[in-house]
C-alpha positions in Angstrom: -6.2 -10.4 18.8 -3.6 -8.8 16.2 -4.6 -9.8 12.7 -1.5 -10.8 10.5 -0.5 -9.7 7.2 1.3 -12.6 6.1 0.0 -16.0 6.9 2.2 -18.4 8.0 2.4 -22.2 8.2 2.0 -22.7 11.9 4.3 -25.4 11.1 2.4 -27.5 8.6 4.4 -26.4 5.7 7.5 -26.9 7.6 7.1 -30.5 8.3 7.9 -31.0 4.6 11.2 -30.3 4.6 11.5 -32.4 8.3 10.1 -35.5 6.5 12.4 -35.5 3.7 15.5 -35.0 6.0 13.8 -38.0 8.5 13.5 -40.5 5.3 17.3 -39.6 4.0 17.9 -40.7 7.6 15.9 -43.9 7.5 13.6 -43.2 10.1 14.2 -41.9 13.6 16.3 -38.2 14.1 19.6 -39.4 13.1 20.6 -38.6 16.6 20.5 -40.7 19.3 21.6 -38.5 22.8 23.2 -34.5 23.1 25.1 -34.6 26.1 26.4 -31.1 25.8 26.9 -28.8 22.7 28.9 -26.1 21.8 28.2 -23.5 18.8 24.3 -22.1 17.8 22.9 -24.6 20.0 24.8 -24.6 23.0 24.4 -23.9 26.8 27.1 -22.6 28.9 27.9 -24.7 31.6 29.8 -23.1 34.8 29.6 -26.9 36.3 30.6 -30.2 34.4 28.8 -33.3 34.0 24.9 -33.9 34.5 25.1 -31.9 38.1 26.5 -28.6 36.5 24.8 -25.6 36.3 24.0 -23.7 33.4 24.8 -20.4 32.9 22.9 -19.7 29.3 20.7 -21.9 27.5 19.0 -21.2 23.7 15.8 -20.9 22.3 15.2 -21.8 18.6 12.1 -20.1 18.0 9.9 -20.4 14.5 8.9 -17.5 13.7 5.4 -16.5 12.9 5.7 -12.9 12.4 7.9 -10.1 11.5 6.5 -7.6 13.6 5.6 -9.9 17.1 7.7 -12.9 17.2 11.6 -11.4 17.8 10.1 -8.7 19.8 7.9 -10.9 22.3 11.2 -13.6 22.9 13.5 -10.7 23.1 11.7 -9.1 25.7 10.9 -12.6 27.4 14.4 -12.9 27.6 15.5 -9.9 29.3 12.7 -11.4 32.2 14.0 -14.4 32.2 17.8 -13.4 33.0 16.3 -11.4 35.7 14.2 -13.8 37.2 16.7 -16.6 37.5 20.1 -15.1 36.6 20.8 -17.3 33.1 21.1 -16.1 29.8 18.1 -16.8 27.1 20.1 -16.6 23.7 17.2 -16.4 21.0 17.2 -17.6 17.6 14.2 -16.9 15.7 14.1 -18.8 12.7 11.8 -19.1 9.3 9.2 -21.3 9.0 11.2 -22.3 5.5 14.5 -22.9 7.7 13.8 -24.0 11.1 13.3 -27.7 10.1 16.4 -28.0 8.6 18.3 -25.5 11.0 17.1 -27.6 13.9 17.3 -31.3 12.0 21.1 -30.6 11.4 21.9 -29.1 15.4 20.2 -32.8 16.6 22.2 -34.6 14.3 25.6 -32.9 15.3 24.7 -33.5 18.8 24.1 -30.0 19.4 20.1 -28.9 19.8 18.9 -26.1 21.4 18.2 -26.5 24.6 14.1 -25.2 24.0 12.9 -26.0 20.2 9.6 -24.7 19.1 8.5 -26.8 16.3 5.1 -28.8 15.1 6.6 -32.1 15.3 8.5 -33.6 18.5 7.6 -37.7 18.6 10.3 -38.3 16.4 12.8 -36.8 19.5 11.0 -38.4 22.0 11.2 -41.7 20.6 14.8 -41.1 20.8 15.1 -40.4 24.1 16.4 -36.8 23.5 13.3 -34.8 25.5 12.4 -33.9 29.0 9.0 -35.3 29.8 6.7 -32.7 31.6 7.0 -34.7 34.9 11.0 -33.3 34.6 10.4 -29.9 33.9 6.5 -28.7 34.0 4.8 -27.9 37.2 1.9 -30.2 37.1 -0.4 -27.1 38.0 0.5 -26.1 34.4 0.1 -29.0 33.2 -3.3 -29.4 34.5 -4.3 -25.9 32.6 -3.4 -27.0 28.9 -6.1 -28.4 27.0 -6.9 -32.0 27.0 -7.0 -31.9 23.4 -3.2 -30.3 23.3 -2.3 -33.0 26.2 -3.3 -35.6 23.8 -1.3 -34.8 20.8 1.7 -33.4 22.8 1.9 -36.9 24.4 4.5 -39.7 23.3 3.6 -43.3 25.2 1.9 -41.8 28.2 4.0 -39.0 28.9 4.0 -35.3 27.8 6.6 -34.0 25.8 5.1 -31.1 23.6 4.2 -29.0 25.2 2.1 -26.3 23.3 2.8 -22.3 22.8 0.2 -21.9 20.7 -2.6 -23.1 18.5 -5.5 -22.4 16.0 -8.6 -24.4 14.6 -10.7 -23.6 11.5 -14.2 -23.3 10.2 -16.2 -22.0 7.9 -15.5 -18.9 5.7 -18.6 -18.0 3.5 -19.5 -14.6 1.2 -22.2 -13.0 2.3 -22.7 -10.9 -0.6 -22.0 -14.0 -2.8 -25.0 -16.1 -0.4 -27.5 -13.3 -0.9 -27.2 -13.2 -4.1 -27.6 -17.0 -4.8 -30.9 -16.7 -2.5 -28.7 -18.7 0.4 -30.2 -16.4 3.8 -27.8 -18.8 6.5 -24.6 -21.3 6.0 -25.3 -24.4 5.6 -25.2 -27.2 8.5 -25.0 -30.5 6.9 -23.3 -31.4 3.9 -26.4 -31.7 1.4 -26.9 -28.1 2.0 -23.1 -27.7 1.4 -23.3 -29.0 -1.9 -26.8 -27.4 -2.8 -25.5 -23.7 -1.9 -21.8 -24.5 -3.4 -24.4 -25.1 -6.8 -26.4 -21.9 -6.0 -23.3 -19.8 -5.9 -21.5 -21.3 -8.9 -24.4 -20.9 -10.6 -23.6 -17.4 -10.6 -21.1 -17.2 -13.4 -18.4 -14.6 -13.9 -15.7 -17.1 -12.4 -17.6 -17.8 -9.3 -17.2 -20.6 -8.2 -18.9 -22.5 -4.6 -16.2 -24.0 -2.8 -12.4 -23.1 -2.6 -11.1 -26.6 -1.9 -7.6 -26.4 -1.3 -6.4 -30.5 -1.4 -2.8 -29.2 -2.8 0.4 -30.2 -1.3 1.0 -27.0 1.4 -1.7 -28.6 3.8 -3.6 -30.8 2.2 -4.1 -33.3 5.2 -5.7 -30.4 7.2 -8.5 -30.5 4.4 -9.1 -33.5 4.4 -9.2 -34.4 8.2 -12.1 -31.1 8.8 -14.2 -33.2 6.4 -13.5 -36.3 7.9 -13.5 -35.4 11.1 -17.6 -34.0 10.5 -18.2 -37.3 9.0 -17.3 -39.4 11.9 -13.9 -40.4 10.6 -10.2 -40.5 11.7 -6.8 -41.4 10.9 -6.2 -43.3 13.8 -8.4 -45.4 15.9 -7.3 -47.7 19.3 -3.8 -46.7 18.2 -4.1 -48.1 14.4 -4.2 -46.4 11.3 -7.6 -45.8 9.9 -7.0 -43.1 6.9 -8.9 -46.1 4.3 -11.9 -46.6 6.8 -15.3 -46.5 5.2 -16.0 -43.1 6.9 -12.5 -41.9 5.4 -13.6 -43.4 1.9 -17.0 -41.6 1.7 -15.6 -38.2 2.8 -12.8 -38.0 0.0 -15.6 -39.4 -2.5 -17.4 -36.2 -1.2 -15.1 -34.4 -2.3 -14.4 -35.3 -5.3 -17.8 -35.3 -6.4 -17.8 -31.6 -5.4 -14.5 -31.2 -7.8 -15.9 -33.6 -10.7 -19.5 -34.0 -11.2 -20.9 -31.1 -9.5 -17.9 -28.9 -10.6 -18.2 -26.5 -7.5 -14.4 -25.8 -7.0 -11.9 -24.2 -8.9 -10.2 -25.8 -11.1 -7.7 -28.6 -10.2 -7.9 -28.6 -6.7 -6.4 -31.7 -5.7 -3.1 -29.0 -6.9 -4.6 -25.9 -5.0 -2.5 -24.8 -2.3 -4.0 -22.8 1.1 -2.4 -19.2 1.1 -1.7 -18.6 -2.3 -5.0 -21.0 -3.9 -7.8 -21.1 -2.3 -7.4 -17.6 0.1 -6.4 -15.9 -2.4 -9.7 -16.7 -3.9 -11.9 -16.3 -1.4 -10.2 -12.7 -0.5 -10.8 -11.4 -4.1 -14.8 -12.3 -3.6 -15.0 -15.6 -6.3 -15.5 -18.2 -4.2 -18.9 -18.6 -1.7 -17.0 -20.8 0.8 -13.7 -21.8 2.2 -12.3 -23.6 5.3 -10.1 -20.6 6.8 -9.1 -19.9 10.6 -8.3 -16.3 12.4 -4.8 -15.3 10.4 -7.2 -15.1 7.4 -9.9 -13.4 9.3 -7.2 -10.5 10.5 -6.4 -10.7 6.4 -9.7 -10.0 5.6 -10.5 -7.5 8.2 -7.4 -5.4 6.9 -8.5 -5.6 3.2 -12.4 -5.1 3.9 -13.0 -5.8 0.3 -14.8 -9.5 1.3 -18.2 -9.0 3.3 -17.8 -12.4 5.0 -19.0 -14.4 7.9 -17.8 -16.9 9.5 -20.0 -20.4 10.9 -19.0 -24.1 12.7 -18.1 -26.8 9.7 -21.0 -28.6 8.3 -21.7 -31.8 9.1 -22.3 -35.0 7.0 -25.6 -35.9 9.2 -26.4 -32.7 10.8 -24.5 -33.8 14.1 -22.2 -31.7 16.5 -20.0 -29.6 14.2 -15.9 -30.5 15.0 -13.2 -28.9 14.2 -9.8 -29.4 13.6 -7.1 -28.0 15.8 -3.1 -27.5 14.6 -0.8 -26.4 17.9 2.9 -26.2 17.5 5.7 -27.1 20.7 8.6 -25.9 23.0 10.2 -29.5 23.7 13.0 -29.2 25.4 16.3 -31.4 25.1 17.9 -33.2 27.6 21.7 -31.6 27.6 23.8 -31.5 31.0 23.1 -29.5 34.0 20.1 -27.8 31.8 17.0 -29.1 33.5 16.6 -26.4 36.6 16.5 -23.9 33.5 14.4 -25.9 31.4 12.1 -26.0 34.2 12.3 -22.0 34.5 11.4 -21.5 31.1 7.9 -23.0 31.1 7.5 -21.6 34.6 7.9 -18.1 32.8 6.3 -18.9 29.7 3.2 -20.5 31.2 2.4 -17.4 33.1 -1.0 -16.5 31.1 0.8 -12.3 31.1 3.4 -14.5 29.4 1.4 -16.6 27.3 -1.3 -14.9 26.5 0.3 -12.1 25.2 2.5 -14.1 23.1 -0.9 -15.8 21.1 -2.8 -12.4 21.3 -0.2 -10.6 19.7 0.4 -13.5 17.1 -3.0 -13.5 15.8 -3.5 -17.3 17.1 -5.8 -19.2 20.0 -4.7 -20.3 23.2 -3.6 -23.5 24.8 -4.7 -23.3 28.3 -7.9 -23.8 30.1 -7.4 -20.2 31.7 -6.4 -18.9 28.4 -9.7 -19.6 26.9 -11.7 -17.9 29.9 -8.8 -15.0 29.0 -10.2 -15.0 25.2 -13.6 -15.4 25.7 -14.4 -12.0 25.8 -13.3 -11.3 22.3 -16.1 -12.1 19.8 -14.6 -12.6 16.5 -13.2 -15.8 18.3 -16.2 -17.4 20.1 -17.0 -19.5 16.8 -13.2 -20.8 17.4 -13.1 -20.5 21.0 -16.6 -22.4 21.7 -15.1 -25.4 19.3 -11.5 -25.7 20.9 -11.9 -27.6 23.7 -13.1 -30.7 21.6 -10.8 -29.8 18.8 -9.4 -32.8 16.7 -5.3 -33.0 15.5 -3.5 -34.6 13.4 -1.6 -38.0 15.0 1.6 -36.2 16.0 2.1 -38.2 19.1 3.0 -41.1 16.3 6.2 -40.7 15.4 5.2 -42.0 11.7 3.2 -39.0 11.3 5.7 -36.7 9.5 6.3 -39.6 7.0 2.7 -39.9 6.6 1.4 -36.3 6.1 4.3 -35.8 3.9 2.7 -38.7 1.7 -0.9 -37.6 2.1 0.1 -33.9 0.9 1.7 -35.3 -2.1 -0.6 -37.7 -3.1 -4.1 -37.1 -1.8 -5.2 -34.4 -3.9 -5.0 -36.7 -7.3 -8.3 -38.8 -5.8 -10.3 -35.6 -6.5 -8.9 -35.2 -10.3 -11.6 -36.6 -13.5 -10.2 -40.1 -12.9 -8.9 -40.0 -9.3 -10.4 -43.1 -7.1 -11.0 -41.9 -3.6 -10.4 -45.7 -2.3 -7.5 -46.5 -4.2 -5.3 -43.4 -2.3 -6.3 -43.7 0.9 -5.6 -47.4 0.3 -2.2 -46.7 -0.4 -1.9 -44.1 2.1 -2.8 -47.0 4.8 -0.4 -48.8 3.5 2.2 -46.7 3.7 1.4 -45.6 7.3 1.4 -49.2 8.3 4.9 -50.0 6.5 5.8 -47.0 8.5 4.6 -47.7 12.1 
């Protein structure tokens, strides 16, 4: 597996800009069917009507690399048009763009006919998807993870459908741990916060935990740690983010942050790439939460001797871990749907898919993806976790509105006078004014 340079959002960040262009809306897409288009997002039709043909359909494609993504669609383009005759127009996009770009085609009617993005309930609600019983062979189907069926499903039916996806754990310094005295990573959360101590103990900046609980992806923080401490932000289909499990994780935290003053400073403001990586990359911080991108940044910089261990847990149970996958939906536009259907067809091939994640850096989405990976051991810590991975509620449709909220507001329970109860309080609120 390629390690990348530059770490990108894998569509976390870009569900900022997504929210904000949901709530100018007032909730839903702002769109409400796309027929047919014409312009960036159109498909060529030699027929008319739901029963034509297409001749050319479009992919709007995020793009995770420079060097990988343009080349790998490009290429799975020129296939494609062989295999079925139809042109695959490709438009890779930046993560910074793509949610606008593709918020403005659905509200002039004019999507792409395949959209890879992080966040598809909002469409499906709508009405504007193919389900996977219209376009996915169910032998396909039957390969992704369950976890990835789960979160790409929208009131029983499928409609993301993963390319991708990658799950985190636990980053430590070895040379920092040795040392402190600390010979193996901790497994429960008591030994967290002892060898967070030990190494900030240290001086010279040090410090034991790089917490990053700033806006860029602050709700993936949170739900690692609440996920080892038995929590959730849903349960039975209701919103749980104030639960007591929920509670007594972010008090965790914060007592990390305040009393035993084990992070850097003002982490409830620290963002991922350029906060808390960027610490743990330059050798001051003992431990982060981190995932392969920033393994393949380490590797390349060899300047951090560093290993890498399942997430502590708060009573010394299974270790979890949390997952993040993004989706190719695909919108309903006439005479589309026999191509649609091609596209996964091709795309699911594991030559097709597999190559895809290994060249991007990321972990895969099928069943027969992970037997693919599994000889690769920098991943089994990754790959031995991802079947029972955990994700964010994006099957709610209120989950862009509320991950917006918790990474604006969720770091400030961690601050000197922050109150762990009172946010996620609010947060539940807000999630349930939302639902």
């Amino acid at each position: 597996m390629e390690r990348r340079v530059v770490v990108r959002h894998t569509g976390l960040a870009g569900g900022v800009a997504l929210a904000l262009v949901l709530a100018a809306c007032g909730g839903g897409t702002g769109a409400s069917s796309s027929s047919s288009g014409s312009g960036g997002g159109a498909s060529s039709s030699s027929g008319s009507g739901g029963g034509g043909k297409v001749s050319s359909i479009t992919l709007m494609a995020a793009e995770y690399s420079k060097d990988h993504t343009a080349a790998f669609w490009n290429d799975f383009a020129q296939k494609y048009q062989a295999k079925t005759g139809i042109k695959l127009n490709v438009q890779v996009v930046s993560w910074d763009d793509i949610d606008q770009q593709a918020s403005t085609a659905i509200q002039n009617s004019n999507p792409p006919d395949i959209l890879n993005l992080n966040a598809y309930a909002s469409y499906a609600k709508d009405g504007l998807l193919y389900s996977s019983d219209e376009v996915l062979d169910p032998a396909v189907k039957s390969d992704v993870l369950d976890a990835f069926v789960k979160s790409g499903t929208y009131q029983g039916k499928l409609y993301g459908m993963p390319d991708l996806s990658s799950a985190r754990a636990l980053f430590y310094n070895k040379t920092l741990f040795q040392q402190a005295g600390i010979s193996a990573p901790p497994k429960t959360w008591d030994e967290f916060e002892a060898d967070a101590k030990k190494v900030s103990a240290l001086g010279k900046g040090t410090v034991g935990y790089a917490m990053p609980l700033g806006p860029e992806e602050a709700q993936a923080e949170f739900s690692i740690w609440l996920f080892n401490n038995g929590g959730n932000w849903k349960t039975d289909g209701k919103w749980t983010i104030n639960s007591d499990k929920n509670v007594q994780t972010l008090t965790f935290l914060k007592k990390l942050a305040v009393t035993d003053k084990v992070t850097e400073n003002n982490p409830g403001k620290t963002n991922r790439t350029d906060g808390a990586f960027a610490l743990f990359s330059s050798g001051k911080a003992g431990m982060v939460v981190g995932f392969s991108p920033l393994q393949g940044q380490l590797d390349k910089d060899k300047k951090v001797d560093y290993g890498i261990a399942p997430m502590p847990t708060s009573d010394g149970s299974t270790p979890q871990t949390y997952g993040v996958t993004d989706y190719l939906m695909a919108f309903k536009k006439n005479g589309n749907q026999d191509a649609v259907k091609a596209f996964y067809q091709l795309y699911y091939q594991p030559d097709e898919v597999n190559t895809f994640i290994k060249a991007e850096g990321f972990l895969p989405v099928t069943k027969s993806g992970v037997q693919t990976f599994a000889s690769e051991a920098s991943l089994k810590v990754y790959l031995d976790t991802l079947p029972q991975t955990h994700l964010t509620p994006t099957d709610d449709p209120a989950w862009d509105k509320v991950k917006l909220a918790v990474q604006q507001g969720i770091g400030a329970a961690v601050g000197p006078s922050g109150d762990p109860k009172k946010v996620l309080d609010g947060l539940q609120q807000q999630a349930e004014a939302g639902s």
